[in-house]
N, C-alpha and C positions, 0 to 999 in steps of 0.2 A: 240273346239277352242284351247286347249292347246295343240295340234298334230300339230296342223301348223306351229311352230317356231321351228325349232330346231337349233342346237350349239352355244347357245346365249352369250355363254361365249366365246368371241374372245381374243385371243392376242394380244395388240396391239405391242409388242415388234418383231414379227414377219415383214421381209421385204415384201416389196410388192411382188405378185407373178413372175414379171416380171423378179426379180432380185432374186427371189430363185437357178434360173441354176446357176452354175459355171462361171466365168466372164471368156469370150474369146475373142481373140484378135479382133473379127468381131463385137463385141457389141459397138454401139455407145459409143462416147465419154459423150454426153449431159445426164443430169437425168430430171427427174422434180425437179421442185422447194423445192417440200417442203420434196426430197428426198436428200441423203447423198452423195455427188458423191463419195465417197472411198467404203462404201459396198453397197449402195442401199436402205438401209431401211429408212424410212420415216420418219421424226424428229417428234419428240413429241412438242405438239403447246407451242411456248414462249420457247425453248430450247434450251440455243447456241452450245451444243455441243449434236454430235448424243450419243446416249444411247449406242449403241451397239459396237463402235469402237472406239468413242470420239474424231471424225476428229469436227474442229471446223464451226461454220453454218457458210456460207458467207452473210452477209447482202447485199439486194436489193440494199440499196441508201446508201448516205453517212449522217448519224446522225448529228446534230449541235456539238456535243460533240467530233468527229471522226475528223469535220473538222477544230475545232479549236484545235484540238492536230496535225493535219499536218501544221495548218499556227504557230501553236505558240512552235515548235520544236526546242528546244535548239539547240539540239546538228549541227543540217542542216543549222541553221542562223549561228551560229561559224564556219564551216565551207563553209560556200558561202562567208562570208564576209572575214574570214580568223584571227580572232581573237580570244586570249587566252580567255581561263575562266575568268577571271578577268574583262577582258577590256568589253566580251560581256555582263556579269552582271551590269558595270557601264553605256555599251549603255542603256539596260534595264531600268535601274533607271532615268537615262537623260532622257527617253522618256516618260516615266510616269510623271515624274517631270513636263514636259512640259505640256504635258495634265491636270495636276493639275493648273496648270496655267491658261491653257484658260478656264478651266471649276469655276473657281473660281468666276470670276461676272457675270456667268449666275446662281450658286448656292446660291449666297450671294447679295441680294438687298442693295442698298443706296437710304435712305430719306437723309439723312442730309449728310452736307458736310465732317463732323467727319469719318460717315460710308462710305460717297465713299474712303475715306483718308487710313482708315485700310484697306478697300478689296485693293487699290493698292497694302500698304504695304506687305499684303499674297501673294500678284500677284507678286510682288519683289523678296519675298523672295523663293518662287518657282523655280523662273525662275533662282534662285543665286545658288538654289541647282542643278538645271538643268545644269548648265557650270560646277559646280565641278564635279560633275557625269561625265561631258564629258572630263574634264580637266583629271580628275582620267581613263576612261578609253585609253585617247591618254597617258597617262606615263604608264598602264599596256600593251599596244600592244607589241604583240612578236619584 
């Protein structure tokens, strides 16, 4: 039984065989998936960068982490809207501000007429910081 296995010691740092020739212009463009499209060889499982060349892996889908660094991109909201550093930061702040506002009596219950009386007050004062923020950033605009 011990004649029957032989070279059980593989490489895995070795490319597939398919991609051992020399790359020529007649080889497709496509790889497989869990292959390097720059040399060919095969990514090691959980690896974002290939071992052997260190092109980086392309991810299948877009992560929740991926896609809120496309929606929450500084620098592409300043310029689509067309506002300095400044003024975009005080948008920023305005709009948080706001949101702390309307989340303020769904976070904060009122028994008594005292306590509905303060959540307004917080709800005021929010929304008072939310106009300077705006205030602040229409005197920072270019």
């Amino acid at each position: 039984m011990s004649h029957a296995a032989h070279n059980l010691h593989p490489e895995f740092w070795k490319p597939p065989e398919a991609a051992e020739a020399a790359p020529t212009p007649a080889r497709p463009k496509t790889t497989p998936a869990g292959a390097c499209p720059r040399c060919g060889s095969e990514f090691v499982i959980g690896a974002r960068f290939c071992h052997v060349c260190g092109t980086a892996r392309m991810s299948r889908g877009l992560s929740l982490k991926s896609l809120l660094s496309q929606v929450l991109d500084f620098h592409r909201i300043r310029e689509t809207l067309g506002l300095a550093p400044g003024a975009a930061v005080a948008l920023g702040l305005g709009i948080v501000c706001l949101i702390a506002a309307l989340f303020t009596g769904f976070l904060f219950t009122a028994t008594t007429l005292t306590d509905w009386q303060a959540v307004q007050v917080w709800r005021i004062e929010w929304l008072l910081a939310a106009a300077a923020a705006f205030l602040a950033g229409i005197l920072l605009k270019r």
